[in-house]
Backbone as XML, in Angstrom:
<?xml version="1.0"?>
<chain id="A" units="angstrom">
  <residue number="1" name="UNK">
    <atom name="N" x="0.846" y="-1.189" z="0.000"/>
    <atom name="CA" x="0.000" y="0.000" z="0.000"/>
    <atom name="C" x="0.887" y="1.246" z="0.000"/>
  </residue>
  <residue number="2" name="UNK">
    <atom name="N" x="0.707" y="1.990" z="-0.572"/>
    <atom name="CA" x="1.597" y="3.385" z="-0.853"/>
    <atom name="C" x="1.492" y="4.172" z="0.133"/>
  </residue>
  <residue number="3" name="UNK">
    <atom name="N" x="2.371" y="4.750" z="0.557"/>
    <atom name="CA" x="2.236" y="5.376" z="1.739"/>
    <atom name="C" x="1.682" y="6.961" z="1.444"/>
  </residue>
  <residue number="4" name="UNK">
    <atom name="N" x="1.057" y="7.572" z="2.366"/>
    <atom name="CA" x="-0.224" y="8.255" z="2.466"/>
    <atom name="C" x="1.428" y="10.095" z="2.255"/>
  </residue>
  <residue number="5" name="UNK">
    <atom name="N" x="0.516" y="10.551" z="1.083"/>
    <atom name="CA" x="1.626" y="12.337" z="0.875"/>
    <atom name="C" x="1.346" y="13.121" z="2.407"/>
  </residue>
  <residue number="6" name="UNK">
    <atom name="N" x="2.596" y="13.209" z="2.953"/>
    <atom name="CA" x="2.574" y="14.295" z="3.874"/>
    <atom name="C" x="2.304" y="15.317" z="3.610"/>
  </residue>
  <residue number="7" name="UNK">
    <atom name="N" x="1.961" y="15.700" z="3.018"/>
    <atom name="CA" x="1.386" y="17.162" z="2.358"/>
    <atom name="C" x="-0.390" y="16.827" z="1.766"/>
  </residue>
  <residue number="8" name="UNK">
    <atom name="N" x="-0.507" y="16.024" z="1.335"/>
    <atom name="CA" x="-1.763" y="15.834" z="1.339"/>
    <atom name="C" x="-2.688" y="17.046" z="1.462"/>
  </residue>
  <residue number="9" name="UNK">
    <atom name="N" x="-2.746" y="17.095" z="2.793"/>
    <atom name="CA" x="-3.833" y="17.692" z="4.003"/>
    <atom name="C" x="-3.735" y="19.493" z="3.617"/>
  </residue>
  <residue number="10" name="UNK">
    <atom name="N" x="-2.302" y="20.251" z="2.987"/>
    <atom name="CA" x="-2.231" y="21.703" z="3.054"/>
    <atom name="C" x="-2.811" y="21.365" z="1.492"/>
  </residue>
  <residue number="11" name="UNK">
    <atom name="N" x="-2.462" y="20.562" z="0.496"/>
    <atom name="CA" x="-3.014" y="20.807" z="-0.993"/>
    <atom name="C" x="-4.574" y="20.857" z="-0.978"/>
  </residue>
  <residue number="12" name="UNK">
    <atom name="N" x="-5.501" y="19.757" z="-0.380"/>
    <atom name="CA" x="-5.918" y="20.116" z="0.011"/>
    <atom name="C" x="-7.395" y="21.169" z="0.299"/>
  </residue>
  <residue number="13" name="UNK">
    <atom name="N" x="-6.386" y="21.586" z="1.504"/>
    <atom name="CA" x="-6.575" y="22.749" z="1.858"/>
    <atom name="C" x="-6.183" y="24.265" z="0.614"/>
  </residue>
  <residue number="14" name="UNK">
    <atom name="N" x="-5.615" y="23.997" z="-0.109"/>
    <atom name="CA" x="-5.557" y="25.099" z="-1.625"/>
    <atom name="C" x="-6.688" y="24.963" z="-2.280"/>
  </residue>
  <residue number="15" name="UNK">
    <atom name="N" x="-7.016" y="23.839" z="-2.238"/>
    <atom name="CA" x="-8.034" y="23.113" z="-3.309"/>
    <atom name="C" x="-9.122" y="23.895" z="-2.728"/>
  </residue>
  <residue number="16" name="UNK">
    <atom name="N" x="-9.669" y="24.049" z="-1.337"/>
    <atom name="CA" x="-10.719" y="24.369" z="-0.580"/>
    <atom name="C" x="-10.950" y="25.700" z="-0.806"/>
  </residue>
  <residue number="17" name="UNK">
    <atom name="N" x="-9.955" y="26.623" z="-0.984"/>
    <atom name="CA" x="-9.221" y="27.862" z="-0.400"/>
    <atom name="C" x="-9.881" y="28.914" z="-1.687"/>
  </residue>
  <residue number="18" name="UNK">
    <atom name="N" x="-9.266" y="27.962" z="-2.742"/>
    <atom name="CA" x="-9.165" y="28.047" z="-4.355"/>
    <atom name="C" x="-10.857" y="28.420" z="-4.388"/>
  </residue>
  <residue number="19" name="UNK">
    <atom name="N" x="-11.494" y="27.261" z="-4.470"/>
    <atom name="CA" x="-13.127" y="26.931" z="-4.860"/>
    <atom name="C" x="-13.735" y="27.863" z="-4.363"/>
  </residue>
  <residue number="20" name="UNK">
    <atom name="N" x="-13.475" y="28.718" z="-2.958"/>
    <atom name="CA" x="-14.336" y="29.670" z="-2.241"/>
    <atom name="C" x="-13.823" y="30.810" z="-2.667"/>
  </residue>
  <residue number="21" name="UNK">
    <atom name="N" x="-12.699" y="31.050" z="-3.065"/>
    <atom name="CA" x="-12.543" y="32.548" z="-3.420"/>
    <atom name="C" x="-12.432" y="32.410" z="-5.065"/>
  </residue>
  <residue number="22" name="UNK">
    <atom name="N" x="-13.032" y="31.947" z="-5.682"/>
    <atom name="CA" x="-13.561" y="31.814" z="-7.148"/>
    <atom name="C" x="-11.702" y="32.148" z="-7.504"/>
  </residue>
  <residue number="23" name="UNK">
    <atom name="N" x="-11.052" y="31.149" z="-7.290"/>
    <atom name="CA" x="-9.879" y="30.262" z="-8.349"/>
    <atom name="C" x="-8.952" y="31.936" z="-8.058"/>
  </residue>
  <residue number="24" name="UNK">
    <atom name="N" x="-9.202" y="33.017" z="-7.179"/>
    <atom name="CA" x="-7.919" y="34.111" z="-6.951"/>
    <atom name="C" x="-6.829" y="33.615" z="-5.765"/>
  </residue>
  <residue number="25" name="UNK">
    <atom name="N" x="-5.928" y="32.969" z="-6.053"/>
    <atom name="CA" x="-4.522" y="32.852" z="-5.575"/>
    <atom name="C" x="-4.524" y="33.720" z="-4.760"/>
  </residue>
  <residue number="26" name="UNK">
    <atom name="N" x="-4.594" y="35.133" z="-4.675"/>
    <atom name="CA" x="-4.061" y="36.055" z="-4.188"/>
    <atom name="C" x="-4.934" y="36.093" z="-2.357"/>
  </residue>
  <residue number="27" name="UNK">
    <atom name="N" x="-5.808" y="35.540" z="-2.812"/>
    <atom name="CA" x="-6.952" y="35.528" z="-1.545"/>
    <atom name="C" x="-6.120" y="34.047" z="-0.666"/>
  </residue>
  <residue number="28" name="UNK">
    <atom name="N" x="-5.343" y="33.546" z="-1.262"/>
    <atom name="CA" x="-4.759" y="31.557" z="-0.684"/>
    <atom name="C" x="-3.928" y="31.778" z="-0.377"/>
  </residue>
  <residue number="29" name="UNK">
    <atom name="N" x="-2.857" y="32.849" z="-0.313"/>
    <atom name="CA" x="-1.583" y="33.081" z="0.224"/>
    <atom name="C" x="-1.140" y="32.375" z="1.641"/>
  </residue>
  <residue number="30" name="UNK">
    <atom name="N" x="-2.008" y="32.508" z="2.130"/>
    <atom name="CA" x="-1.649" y="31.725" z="3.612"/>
    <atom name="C" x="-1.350" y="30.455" z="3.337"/>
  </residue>
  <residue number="31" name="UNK">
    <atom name="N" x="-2.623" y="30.029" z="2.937"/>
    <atom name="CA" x="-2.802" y="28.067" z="2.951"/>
    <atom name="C" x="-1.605" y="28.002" z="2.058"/>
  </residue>
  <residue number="32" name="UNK">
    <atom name="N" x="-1.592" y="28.693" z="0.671"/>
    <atom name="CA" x="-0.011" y="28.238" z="-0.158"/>
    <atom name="C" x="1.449" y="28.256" z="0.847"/>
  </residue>
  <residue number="33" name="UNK">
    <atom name="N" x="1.368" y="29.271" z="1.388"/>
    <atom name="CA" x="2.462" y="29.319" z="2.845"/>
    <atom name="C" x="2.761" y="27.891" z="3.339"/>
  </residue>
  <residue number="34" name="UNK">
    <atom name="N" x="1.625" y="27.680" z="3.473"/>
    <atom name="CA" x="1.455" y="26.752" z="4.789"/>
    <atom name="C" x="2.250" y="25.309" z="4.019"/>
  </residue>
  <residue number="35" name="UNK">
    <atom name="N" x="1.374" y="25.366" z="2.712"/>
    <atom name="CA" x="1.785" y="23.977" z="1.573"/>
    <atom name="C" x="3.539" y="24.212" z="1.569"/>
  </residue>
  <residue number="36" name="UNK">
    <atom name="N" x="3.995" y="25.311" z="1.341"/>
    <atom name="CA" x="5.433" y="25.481" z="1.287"/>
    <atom name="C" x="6.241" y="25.196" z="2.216"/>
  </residue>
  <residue number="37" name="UNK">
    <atom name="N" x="5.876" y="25.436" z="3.746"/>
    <atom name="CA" x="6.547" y="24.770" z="4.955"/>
    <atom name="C" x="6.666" y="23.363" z="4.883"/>
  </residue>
  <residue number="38" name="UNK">
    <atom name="N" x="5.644" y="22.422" z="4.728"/>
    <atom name="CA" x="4.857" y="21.114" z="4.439"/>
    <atom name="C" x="6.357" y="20.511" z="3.527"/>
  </residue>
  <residue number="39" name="UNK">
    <atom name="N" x="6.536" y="21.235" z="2.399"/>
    <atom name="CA" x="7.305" y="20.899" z="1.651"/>
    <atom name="C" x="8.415" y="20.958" z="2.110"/>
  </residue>
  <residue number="40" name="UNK">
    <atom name="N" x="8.794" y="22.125" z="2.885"/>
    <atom name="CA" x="10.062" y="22.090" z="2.840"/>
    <atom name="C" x="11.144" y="21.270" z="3.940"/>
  </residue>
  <residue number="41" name="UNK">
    <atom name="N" x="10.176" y="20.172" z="4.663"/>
    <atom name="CA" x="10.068" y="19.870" z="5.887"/>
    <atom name="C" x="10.374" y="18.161" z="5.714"/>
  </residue>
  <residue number="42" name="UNK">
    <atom name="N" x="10.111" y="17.766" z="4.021"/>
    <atom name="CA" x="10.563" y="16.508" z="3.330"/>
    <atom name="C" x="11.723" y="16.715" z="2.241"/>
  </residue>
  <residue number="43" name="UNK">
    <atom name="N" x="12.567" y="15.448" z="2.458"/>
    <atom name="CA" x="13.478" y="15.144" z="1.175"/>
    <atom name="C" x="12.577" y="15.163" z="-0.299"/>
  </residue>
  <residue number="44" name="UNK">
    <atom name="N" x="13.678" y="15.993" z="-1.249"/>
    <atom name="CA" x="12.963" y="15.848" z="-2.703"/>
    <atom name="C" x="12.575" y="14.526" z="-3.416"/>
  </residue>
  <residue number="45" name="UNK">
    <atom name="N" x="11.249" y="14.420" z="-3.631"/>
    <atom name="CA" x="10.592" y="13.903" z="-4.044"/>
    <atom name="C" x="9.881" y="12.500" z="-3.336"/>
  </residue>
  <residue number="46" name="UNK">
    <atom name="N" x="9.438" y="13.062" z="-2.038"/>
    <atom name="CA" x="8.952" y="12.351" z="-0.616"/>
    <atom name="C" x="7.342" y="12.921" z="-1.068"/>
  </residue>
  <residue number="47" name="UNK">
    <atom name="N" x="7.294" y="13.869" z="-1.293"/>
    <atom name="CA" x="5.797" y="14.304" z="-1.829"/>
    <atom name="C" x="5.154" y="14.680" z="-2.955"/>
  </residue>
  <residue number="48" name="UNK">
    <atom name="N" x="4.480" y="14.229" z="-3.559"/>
    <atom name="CA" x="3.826" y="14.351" z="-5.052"/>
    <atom name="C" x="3.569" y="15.779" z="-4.938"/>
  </residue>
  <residue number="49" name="UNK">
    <atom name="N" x="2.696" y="16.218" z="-3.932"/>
    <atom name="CA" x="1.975" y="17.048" z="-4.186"/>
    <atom name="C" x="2.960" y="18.756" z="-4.331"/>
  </residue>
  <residue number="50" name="UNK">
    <atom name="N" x="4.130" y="17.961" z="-3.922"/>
    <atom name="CA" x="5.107" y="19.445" z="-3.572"/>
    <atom name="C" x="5.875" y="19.112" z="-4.964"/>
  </residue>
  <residue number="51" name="UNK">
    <atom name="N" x="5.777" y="18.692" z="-5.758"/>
    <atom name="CA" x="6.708" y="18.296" z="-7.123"/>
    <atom name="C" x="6.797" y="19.663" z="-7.985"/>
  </residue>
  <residue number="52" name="UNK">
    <atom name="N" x="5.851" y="20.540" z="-7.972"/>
    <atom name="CA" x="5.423" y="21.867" z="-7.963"/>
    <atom name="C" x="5.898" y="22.758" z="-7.910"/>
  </residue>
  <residue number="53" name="UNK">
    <atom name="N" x="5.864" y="22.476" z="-6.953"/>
    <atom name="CA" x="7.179" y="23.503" z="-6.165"/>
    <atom name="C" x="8.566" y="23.467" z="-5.951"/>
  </residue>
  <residue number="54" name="UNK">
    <atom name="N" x="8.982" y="22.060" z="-6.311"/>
    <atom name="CA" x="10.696" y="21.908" z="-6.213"/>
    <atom name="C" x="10.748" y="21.769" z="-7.975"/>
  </residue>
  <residue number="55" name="UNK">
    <atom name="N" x="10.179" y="21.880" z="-8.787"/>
    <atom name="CA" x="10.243" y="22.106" z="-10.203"/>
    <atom name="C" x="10.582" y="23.996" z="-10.734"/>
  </residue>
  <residue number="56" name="UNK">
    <atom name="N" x="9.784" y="24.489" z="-9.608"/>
    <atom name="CA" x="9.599" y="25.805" z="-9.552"/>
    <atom name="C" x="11.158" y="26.479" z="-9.048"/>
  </residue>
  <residue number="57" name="UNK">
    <atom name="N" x="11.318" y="25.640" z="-8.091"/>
    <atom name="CA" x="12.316" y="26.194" z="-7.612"/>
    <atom name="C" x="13.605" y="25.963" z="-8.559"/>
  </residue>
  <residue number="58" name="UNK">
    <atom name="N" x="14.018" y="24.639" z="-9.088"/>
    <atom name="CA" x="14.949" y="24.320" z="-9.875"/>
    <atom name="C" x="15.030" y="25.291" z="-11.476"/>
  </residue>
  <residue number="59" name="UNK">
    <atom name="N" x="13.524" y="26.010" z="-11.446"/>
    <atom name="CA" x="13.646" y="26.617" z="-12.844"/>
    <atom name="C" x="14.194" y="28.100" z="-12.209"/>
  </residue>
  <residue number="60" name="UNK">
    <atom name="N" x="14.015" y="28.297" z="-11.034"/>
    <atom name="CA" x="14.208" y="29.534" z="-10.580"/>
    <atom name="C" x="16.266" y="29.541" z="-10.419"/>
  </residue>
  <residue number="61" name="UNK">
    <atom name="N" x="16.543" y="28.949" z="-9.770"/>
    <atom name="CA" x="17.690" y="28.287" z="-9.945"/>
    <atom name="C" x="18.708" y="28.433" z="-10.966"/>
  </residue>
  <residue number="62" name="UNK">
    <atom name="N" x="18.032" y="27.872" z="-12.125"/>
    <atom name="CA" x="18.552" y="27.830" z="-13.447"/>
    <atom name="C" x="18.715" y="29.465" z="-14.009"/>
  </residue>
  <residue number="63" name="UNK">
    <atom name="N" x="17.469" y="29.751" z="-14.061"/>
    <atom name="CA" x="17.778" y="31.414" z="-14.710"/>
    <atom name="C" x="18.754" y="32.285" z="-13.536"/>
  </residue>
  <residue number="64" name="UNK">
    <atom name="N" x="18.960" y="32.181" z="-12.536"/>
    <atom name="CA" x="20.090" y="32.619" z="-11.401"/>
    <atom name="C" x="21.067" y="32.686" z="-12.070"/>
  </residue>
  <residue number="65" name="UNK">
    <atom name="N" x="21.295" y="31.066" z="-12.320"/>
    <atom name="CA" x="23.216" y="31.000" z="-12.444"/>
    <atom name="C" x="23.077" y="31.141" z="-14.154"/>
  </residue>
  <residue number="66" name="UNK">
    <atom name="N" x="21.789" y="31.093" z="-14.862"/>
    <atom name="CA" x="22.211" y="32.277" z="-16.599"/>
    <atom name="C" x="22.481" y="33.087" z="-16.290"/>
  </residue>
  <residue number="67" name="UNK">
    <atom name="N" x="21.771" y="34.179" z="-15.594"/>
    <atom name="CA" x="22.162" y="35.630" z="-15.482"/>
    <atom name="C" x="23.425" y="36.301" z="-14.938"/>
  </residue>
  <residue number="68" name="UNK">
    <atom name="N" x="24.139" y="35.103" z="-14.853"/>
    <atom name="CA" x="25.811" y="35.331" z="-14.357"/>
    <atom name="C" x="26.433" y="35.325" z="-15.219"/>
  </residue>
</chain>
């Protein structure tokens, strides 16, 4: 049996966040917060749901060390 995403529970909670403030991000800032601690709290690629975000980060990364 696959073991259950530690993050799960903050995505989620985006998902919830999302649907009530008609799909504006800007209103989810917290709960996205919250998903980002979640993440940053496991080894890469311990959570599906944070794949997202360490993709994000590696592209962020990349244009860094171009702009050198």
């Amino acid at each position: 049996m696959p073991q259950k995403d530690p993050c799960q529970k903050q995505a989620c909670e985006i998902q919830k966040c999302l649907q009530a403030n008609n799909y504006m991000e800007s209103k989810c800032q917290a709960v996205i917060q919250e998903l980002r601690k979640c993440c940053a709290q496991y080894p890469k690629g311990r959570s599906v749901v944070c794949s997202g975000f360490e993709k994000e980060e590696e592209e962020k990364l990349a244009l860094k060390s171009e702009s050198k």
